[in-house]
N, C-alpha and C positions, 0 to 999 in steps of 0.2 A: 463511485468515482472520487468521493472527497476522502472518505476513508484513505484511497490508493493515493492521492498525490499527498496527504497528512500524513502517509508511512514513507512515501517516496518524492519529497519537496524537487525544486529545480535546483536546488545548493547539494544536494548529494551528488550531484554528475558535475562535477571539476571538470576541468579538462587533465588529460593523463601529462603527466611528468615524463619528460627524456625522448620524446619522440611527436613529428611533425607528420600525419599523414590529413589527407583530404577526403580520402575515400573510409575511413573507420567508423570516423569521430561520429559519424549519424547513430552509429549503432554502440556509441556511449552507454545511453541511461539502459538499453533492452539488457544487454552484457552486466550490470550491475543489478537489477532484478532478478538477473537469471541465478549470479552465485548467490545472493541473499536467500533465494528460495529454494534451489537446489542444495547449497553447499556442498560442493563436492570437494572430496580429499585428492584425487587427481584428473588432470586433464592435458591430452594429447593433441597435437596441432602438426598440420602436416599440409603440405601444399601451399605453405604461404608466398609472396615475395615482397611482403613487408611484415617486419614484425609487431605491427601497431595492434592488433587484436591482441595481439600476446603479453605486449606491456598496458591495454587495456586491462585485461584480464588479472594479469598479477597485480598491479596498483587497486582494482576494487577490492581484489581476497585480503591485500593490505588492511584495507582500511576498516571492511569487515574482519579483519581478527580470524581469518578462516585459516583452520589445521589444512593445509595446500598445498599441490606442490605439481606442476606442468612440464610437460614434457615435448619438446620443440623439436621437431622431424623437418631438417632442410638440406637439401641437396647441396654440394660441393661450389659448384657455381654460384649460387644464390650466396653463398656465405663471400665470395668473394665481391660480390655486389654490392654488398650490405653492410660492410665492417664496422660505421661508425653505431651503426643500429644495434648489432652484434657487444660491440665497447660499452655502450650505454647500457644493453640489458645486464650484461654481466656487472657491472657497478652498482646497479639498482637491486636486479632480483634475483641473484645468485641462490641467495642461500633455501630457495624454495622452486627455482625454475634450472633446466638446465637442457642444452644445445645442443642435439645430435644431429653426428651427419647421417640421410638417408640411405645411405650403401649400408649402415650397420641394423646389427639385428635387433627387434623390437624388445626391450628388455624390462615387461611389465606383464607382471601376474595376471592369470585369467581371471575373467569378469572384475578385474579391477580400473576400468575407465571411467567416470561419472560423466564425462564429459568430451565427445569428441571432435575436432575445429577442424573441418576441409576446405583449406584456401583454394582459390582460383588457378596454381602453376599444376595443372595434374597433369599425365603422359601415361601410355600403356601401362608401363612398368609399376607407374604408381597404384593404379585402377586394379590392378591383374595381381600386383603380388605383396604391397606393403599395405594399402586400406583390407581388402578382408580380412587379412590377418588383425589389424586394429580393431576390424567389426567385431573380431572376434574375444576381443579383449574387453569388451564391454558389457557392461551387468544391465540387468534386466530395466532397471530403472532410468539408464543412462540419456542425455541429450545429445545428438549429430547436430550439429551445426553445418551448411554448408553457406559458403561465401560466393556468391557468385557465379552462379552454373549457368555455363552456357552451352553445354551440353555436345559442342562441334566434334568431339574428338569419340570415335565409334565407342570402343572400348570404357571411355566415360560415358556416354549414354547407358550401356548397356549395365554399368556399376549402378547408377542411379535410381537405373528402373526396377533393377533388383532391390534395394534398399526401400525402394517406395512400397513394392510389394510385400515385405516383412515388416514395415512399419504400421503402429496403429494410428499414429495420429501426426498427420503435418500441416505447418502454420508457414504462408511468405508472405515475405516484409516488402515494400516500396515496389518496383514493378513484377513482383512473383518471379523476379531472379536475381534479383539482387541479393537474397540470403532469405536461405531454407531452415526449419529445423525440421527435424525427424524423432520418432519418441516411439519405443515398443510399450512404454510405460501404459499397464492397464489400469491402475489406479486413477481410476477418476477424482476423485476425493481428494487426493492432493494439490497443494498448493499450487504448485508446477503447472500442474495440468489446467489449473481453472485456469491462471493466467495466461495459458498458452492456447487453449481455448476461446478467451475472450479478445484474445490479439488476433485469431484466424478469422474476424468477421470487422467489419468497418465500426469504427467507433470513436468514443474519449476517451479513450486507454491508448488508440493507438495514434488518434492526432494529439492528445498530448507528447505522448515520446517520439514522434514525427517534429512538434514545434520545437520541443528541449536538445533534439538531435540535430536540426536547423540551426537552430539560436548556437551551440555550440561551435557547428560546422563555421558558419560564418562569425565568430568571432576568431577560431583559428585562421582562418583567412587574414582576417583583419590582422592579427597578430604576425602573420608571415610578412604581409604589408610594408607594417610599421617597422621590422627589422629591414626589407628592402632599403626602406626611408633612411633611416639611420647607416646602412650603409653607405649608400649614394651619396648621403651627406658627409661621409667618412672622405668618400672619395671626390667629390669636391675639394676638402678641405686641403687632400694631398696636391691636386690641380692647383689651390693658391701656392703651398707651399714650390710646387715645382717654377710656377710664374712668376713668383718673387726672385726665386737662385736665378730663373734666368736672366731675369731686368737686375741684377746685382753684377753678370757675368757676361752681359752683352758687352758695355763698352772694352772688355779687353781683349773680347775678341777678333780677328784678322778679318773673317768674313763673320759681320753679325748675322748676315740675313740665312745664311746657309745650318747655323749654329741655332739660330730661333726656328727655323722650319721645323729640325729635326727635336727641337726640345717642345713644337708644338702637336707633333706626331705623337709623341711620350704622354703629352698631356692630354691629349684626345681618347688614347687607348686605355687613362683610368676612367673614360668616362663614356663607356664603350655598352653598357648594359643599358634597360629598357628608359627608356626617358623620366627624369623624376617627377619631372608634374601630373604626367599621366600617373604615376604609382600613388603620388598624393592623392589625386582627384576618385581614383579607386580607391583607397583608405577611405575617406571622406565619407563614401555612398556606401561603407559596407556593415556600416552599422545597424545590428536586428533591434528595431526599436519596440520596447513592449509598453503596451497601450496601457495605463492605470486603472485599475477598475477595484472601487473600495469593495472589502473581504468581507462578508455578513458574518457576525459572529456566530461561534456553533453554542446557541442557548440550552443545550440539555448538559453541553460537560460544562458552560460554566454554572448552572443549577446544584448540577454534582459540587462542581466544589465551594459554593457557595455553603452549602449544607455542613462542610466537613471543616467550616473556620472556626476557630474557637472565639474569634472576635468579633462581633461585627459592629463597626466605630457608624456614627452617625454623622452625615456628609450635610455641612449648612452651603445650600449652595447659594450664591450672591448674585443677584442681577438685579442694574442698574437699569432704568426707563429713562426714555424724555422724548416724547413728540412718537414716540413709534407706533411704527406699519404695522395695523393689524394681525395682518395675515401671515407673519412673521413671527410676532410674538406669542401668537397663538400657536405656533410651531415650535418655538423653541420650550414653552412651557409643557406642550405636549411631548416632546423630546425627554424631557425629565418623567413626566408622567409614568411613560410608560416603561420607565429603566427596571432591568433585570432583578436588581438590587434595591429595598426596597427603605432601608432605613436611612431617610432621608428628610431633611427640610429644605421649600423653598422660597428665599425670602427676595421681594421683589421692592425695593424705595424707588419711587419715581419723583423723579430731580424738577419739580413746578410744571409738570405738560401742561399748555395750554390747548393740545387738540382737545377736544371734546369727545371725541371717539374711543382715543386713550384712556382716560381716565375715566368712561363710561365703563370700557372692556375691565379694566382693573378693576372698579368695583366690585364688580361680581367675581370676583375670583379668589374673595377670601376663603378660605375652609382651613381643615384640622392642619395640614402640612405643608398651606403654602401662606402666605402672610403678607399681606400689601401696605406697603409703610408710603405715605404722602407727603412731600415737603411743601409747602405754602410758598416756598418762591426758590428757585432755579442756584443751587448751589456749586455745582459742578460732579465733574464726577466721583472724584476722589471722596469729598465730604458725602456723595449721595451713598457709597458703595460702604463707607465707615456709619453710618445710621443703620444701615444693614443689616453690619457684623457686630454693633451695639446690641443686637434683636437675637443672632444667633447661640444655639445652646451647643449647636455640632461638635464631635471633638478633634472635625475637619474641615476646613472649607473649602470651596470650590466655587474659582469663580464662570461666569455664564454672560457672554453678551445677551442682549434683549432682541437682536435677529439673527443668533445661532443656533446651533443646536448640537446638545451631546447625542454621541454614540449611545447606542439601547445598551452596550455593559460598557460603559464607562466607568459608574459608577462600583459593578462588582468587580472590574479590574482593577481600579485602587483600590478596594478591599483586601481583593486575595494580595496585592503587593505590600501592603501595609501590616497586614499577618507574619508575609513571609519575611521579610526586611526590617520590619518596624520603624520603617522610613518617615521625617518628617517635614520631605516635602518632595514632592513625586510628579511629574510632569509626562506629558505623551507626545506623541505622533499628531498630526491633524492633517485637514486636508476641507479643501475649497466647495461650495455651495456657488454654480452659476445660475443662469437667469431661469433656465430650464429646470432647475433643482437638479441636476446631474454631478455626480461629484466630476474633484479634478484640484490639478494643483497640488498635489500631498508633499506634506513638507517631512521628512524623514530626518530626525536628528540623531545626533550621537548622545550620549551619554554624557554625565555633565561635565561640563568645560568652562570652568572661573573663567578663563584670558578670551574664550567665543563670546562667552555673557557681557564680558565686557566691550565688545568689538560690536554686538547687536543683541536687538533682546529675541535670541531667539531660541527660548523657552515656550512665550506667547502663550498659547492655547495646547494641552487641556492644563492647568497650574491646581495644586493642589494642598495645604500648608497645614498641620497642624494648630490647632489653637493657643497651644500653650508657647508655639516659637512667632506666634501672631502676638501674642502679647507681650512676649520680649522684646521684640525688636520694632514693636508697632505697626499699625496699620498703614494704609495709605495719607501721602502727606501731601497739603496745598502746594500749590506750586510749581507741579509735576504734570497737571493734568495733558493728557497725550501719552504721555509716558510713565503715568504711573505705577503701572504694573513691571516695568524694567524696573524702577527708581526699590520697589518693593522685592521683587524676586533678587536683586544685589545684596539687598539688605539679609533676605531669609537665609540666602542657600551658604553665605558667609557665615551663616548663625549656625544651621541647621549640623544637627548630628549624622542625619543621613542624607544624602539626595539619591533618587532613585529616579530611573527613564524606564517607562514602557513602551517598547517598539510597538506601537500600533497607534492604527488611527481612532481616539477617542470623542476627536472633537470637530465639529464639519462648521467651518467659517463663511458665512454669506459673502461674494462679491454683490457690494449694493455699489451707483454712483458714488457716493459721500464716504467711504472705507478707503482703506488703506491697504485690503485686500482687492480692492476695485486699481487703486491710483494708488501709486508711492507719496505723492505730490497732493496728495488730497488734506493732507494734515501736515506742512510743513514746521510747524509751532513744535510738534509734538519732538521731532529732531533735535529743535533746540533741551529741552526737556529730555531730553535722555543722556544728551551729552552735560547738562548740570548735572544728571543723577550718578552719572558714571564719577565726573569729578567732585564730586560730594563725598563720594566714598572716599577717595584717595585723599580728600580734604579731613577726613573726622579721622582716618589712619594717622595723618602724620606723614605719608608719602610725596615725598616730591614728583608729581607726573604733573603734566597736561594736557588735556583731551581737546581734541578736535574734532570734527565731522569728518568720514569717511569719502572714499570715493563712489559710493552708491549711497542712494536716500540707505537712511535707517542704519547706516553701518559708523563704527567710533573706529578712530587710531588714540591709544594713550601712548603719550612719550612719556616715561621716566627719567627722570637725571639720572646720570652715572655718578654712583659713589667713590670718591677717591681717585681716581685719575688709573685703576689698574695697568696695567701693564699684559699686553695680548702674546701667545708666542702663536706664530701663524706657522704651523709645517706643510711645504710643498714637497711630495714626493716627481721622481721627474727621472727620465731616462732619454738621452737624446732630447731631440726635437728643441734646438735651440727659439727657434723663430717664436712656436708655442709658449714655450717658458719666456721669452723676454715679451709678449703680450700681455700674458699674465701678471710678472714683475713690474711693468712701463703703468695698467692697470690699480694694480694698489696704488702705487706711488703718486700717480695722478687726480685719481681720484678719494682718496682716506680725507676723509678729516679731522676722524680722532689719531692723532699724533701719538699715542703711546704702544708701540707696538714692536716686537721683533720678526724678524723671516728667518726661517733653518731651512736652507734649499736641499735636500737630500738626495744623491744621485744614487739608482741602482742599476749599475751595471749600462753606465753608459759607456758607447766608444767612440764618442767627436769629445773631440776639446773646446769644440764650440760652443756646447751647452755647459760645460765649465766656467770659461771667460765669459760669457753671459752672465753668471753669477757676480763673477770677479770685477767687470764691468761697474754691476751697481753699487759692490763691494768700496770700491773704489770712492763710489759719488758718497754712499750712507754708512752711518756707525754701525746699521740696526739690520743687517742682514749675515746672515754665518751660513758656510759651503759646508759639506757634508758627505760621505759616502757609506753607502752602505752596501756592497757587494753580494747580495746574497741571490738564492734564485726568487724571482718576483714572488714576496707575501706582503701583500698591502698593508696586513697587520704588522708583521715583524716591523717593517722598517718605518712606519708610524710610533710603533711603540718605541725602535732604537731612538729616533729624533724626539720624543718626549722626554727622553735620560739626560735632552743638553738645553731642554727648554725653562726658561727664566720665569713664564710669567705665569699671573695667578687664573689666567684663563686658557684654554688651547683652543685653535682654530684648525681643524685640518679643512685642506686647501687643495683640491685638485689642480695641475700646472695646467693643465683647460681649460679654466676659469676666466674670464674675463670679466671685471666690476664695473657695474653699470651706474648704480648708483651711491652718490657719496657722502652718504649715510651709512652704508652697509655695515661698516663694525660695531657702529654705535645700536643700527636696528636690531642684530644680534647680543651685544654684549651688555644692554638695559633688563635683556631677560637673562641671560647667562647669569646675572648679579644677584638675582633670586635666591633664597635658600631652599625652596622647594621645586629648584627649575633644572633640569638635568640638560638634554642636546636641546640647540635650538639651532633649527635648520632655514634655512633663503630659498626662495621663490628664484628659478634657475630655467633658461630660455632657450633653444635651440636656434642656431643663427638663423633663421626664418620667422622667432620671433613669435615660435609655438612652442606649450608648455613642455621643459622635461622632466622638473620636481617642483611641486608643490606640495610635499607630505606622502607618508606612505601609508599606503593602508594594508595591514595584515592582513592573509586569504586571498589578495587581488590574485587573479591567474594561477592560483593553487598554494602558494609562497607568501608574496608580497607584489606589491605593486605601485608604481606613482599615480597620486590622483591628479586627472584633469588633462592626462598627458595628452599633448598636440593638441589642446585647446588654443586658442589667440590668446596672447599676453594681453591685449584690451579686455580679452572674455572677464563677466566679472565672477563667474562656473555658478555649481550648485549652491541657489539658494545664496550667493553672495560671497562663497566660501574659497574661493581664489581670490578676494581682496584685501580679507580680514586676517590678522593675528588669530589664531586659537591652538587648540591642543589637538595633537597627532600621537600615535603610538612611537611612530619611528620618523626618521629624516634622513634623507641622505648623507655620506661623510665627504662628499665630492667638494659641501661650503657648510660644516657643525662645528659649533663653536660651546665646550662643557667645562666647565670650571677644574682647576687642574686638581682639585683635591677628589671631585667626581670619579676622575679620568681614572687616578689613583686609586678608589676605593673599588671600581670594576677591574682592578689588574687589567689597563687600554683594553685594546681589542682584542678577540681570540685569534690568535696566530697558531695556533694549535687546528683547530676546527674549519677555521675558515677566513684562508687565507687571503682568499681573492675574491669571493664572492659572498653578503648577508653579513659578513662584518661588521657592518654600519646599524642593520636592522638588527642581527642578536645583540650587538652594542645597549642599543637604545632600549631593546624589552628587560637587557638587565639592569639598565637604570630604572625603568617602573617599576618592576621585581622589588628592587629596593627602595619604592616609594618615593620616587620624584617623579616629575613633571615631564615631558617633552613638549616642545613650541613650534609649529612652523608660523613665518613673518614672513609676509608678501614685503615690507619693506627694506629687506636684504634682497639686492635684485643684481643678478648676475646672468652673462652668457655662460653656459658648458658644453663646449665644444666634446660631443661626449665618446670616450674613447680613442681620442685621436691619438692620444702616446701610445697607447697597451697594444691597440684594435682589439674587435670584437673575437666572441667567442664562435670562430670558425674553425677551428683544427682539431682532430677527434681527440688529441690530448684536453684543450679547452673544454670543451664540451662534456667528457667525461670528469673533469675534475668538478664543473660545473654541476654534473647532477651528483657525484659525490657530495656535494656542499648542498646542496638540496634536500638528500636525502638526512644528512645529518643534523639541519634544521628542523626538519619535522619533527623527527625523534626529539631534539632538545626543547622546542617549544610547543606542542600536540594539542597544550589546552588551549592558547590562543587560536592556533587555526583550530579548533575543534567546537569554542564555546563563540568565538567572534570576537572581532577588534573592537573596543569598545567605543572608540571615537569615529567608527562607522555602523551606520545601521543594518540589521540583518535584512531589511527589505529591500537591500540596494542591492544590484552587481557587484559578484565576484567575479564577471565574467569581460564587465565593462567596466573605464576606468571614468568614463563621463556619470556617472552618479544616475546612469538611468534603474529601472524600476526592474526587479527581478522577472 
């Protein structure tokens, strides 16, 4: 079983691209097992009335690299059923699948079918004269799949029962009708076989791919939901707009009430669909929550590759005493004890204990590789932990509270990454120790993040540094204690040549009363202490910032000054929708504080004149706003990029005309980081008028593509681990409120208006800013509504939709190694499936 889900994780079953079904999605992960171990060069499908098996199927042969190619048998009717199904497969997987109608002749060599698919729409005709003829097209080794047999229609019975009887071996999934396979195949010995053998009997093979088929199913669910949601809230939004024109055009009318009835009837009918609370309240509940349960590692491969390092560095590991619990201490030294890896020291200074228990246990604990240093009176911690690293010879340390305990490879995990990387200072995953000793709590980080680091120290636990970048930049320093190890880890990983993250949990932290893993509030001193350490740094720079405390214990905001007074060009794209645009416009004006700034309102292809003299309007009041046209057919890109040709300043802001600014700081929260020369987009924390998230950063892979994290969290929420309040690094950010320095802008030639005109614009933007080695930023302190798609509307019309997985597809292909290796500012142990940071 560990072998099977270590060749088949729950990150290989995505959900499929181009296509919404309810009833497939279960039989995701079995369909992607199947082409892996079968690989077959063709496959025939016949009887379906949805095509979601078939864009299953083509998207896994995808992704496996399989020589493939399928062939889709649907009746006349069915295709006029199905058009937009029909638009998206052709868009997607032409060049290897292709659409017959059933009235034509079956035009595929004998025994050439590896694989045969019989959906659920079957009739005489189908039973009686196009499937034998397909039976007969199939080689010895071939799979039948059938979809849902229910066996009512004679003539289908009597196909079946035939086919049972020639077959040597059959396996049913979920109620033994929901989907058959059938197999002539006599090769036992084959892969195919055992797997399809070991699924014909109850087991962990098959309530694993039952939970991973669930967990799918119901996040498409949830996913249909959340576009419900956002449409409703679309149409809302047109119900203000209709209630506004009316109270604008009541007083001049003759009979207002007659006039209001019927503009109330108008208004009623966009708001005609299923109630939006109830769709919220289902959204809410439909989330598959998985339970955390720490991973044992597998000690014979990491043995294997222990063996085959050519290095193996010596780990001084540090831990600090005073007053500790036996039976804790005894754990955590056994912890090390027993570690996989075995070249190690551990040095223990205990800070004046006056228990007697303590310092009895510690005596006896000297021997060859572990070392017990005593201080004659109570220094703290920082001086206890520098006595220590005085003592050690390692030519890595590692440090170790006195009631934790490392993972049994921890230590051969920074080995093997210190080999492979030659990293010189390397950090992990960790995760919670309650009262019961049960794990819990895992904290999954990203990969390193200077602007995270500085917003919280949440590197913490497992920390691991080089000696030689220890003695550069110094040890631990008075003055810090609580926070020492931020005040240090700011200091290293600014130093350090490499910083390396390993996804996993290395390190397991006791909840005790007196922690901070127990209480945020349990060490309040140390807060203070982290935010001296954070502005100590920007103090020995030479940077003008100031740090403050956060809005959660343990979390920093740094303000930097703005240099120079720059000058911003804000371009709003905008078609129609006056009332919209002058929200937006009334918005900056109202609320900006930094005064240096221009607007280019750009109209495409609007037809009121209203949202013209809207422009003209403000025109009128300010110097710093310029009207614009650009007439082309909608490309977000192109006419972003046209309004960049007339823009002034040394920074750009694209601006969705949906935007509403909340807070009046926002240009200054964006453009502190934009001033960076290692800082490319930096994107705002953006609200849906209910005042639930709709961007807070994107994370590559989310839902196959991309995705917003936290989305339809509460703007109060403070998300994962802290990570909806703080500044840090993201891969990508929306372009709906990014603001990138105009010489940036320039060096990516703006956005691809070539590729992707209307949809990922924003995200292949931003990967080819990291491409070329900058930064991206999301700030919770740019805080905006985004009324989202209320100019364009969504992607409902099969033109939409079809261009939509065009622009999908063509992302893949241009970016394969991010979705393929991981977004590095999200953890592989997190959902790609969910947007709430829960646990794969």
């Amino acid at each position: 079983m560990k072998e099977f889900i270590s060749k088949y994780p729950k990150s290989s079953f995505l959900p499929v691209i181009g296509i919404e079904s309810k009833d497939w999605i279960v039989y995701n992960p079995l369909s992607f097992i199947l082409l892996d171990l079968l690989k077959p060069k063709n496959i025939a499908f016949v009887g379906l009335d949805t095509l979601a098996p078939a864009f299953t199927f083509c998207q896994h042969a995808k992704s496996l690299n399989l020589d493939y190619f399928c062939s889709i048998y649907i009746s006349a009717d069915m295709v006029a059923k199905i058009p937009e199904q029909i638009a998206n497969h052709i868009a997607l997987y032409s060049d290897y699948s292709n659409i017959i109608e059933l009235n034509t002749n079956v035009n595929i060599s004998e025994k050439d079918i590896d694989l045969l698919f019989i959906g659920n729409v079957l009739n005489t005709t189908i039973c009686n004269e196009y499937l034998p003829n397909l039976i007969k097209k199939c080689n010895e080794q071939a799979l039948t799949l059938f979809w849902r047999n229910v066996e009512n229609d004679p003539a289908e019975y009597d196909f079946f029962e035939k086919l049972k009887s020639q077959t040597n071996f059959t396996c049913h999934f979920q109620d033994n009708k929901s989907l058959a396979i059938y197999t002539c195949n006599t090769s036992q010995d084959s892969d195919i076989f055992k797997f399809i053998e070991s699924c014909n009997s109850p087991g962990t093979i098959v309530n694993y791919l039952d939970s991973v088929g669930a967990q799918l199913e119901v996040n498409q669910n949830n996913q249909l939901l959340k576009k419900q949601i956002l449409h409703k809230e679309f149409e809302i939004e047109q119900a203000k707009v209709l209630l506004n024109k009316a109270e604008k055009n009541l007083l001049h009318r003759k009979k207002p009430w007659k006039y209001l009835g019927y503009k109330m009837k108008e208004i009623s009918s966009k708001l005609n669909s299923k109630n939006y609370w109830q769709i919220k309240r289902k959204k809410k509940n439909a989330k598959y929550k998985i339970k955390y349960q720490y991973a044992i590692p597998d000690f014979n491969l990491l043995n294997s590759k222990i063996e085959k390092l050519s290095h193996l560095p010596k780990f001084s590991i540090i831990t600090p005493t005073y007053n500790s619990n036996i039976e804790y201490l005894k754990k955590a030294i056994s912890s090390v004890e027993k570690q996989i890896y075995k070249n190690w020291e551990l040095i223990i200074c205990d800070d004046g204990s006056t228990n007697k228990d303590t310092l009895a246990y510690l005596s006896t604990q000297n021997r060859e590789n572990i070392i017990i240093i005593f201080s004659s009176q109570n220094i703290g911690i920082a001086k206890a932990s520098n006595l220590a690293l005085e003592k050690s010879i390692g030519e890595y340390v590692v440090f170790l509270d006195h009631d934790d305990e490392l993972s049994l490879d921890a230590l051969a995990e920074l080995a093997i990454e210190i080999n492979t990387s030659q990293a010189d200072f390397v950090y992990s995953d960790e995760d919670k120790l309650n009262k019961k000793n049960k794990h819990c709590d895992p904290n999954f980080k990203p990969d390193f993040s200077l602007e995270m680091l500085f917003s919280q120290n949440y590197i913490c636990h497992l920390a691991c540094i080089k000696k030689t970048l220890l003695n550069t930049v110094g040890s631990f320093r008075e003055g810090f204690d609580g926070s020492q190890d931020h005040d240090l880890f700011i200091r290293a990983t600014t130093a350090a040549k490499v910083v390396k993250h390993i996804p996993k949990v290395l390190y397991h932290w006791r909840i005790i009363p007196s922690s901070t893993a127990s209480d945020p509030k349990a060490k309040l001193y140390a807060y203070e202490a982290g935010k001296k350490a954070i502005q100590n740094y920007f103090d020995i720079k030479n940077e003008k910032a100031s740090v403050t405390l956060g809005d959660t214990y343990g979390t920093y905001r740094v303000n930097r000054a703005i240099i120079d007074n720059p000058l911003v060009s804000i371009i709003i794209p905008f078609k129609d929708e006056p009332e919209i645009l002058d929200r937006c416009l009334k918005s900056i004006y109202e609320k900006t504080k930094y005064k240096n700034f221009e607007i280019l309102a750009i109209s495409n292809n609007s037809l009121k004149q209203d949202a013209k003299n809207i422009v003209l309007s403000y025109k009128s009041k300010y110097q710093n706003i310029k009207y614009l046209e650009y007439n082309i057919p909608f490309n977000y890109s192109a006419i972003n990029n046209f309004a960049f040709t007339f823009a002034k300043g040394e920074h750009i802001l694209l601006l969705n005309n949906d935007i509403e600014i909340i807070s009046d700081d926002w240009l200054e929260s964006l453009l502190q980081y934009s001033q960076l020369s290692h800082i490319g987009a930096v994107g705002a924390k953006l609200l849906y008028p209910d005042n639930t998230i709709q961007h807070a950063g994107i994370i590559i892979g989310l839902g196959g593509i991309a995705g917003h994290a936290h989305r339809f969290s509460n703007s109060t929420d403070t998300g994962y681990l802290g990570r909806l309040s703080i500044n840090q690094n993201f891969s990508a950010v929306t372009a709906a409120c990014l603001m990138v320095k105009r010489s940036i802008y320039e060096e990516m030639k703006g956005l691809d208006d070539v590729n992707f005109k209307v949809a990922f614009n924003d995200v292949d933007f931003c990967l080819r800013i990291l491409e070329a080695g900058y930064q991206n930023i999301y700030t919770p302190y740019c805080l905006a509504y985004h009324y989202e798609s209320l100019s364009r509307g969504h992607e409902n019309t099969p033109e939409k939709q079809s261009r939509f997985i065009v622009e999908c597809n063509r992302f893949e292909k241009k970016h394969c190694n991010i979705l393929k290796f991981g977004d590095s500012y999200y953890n592989p142990n997190l959902s790609l499936i969910f947007d709430d940071f829960s646990v794969k």
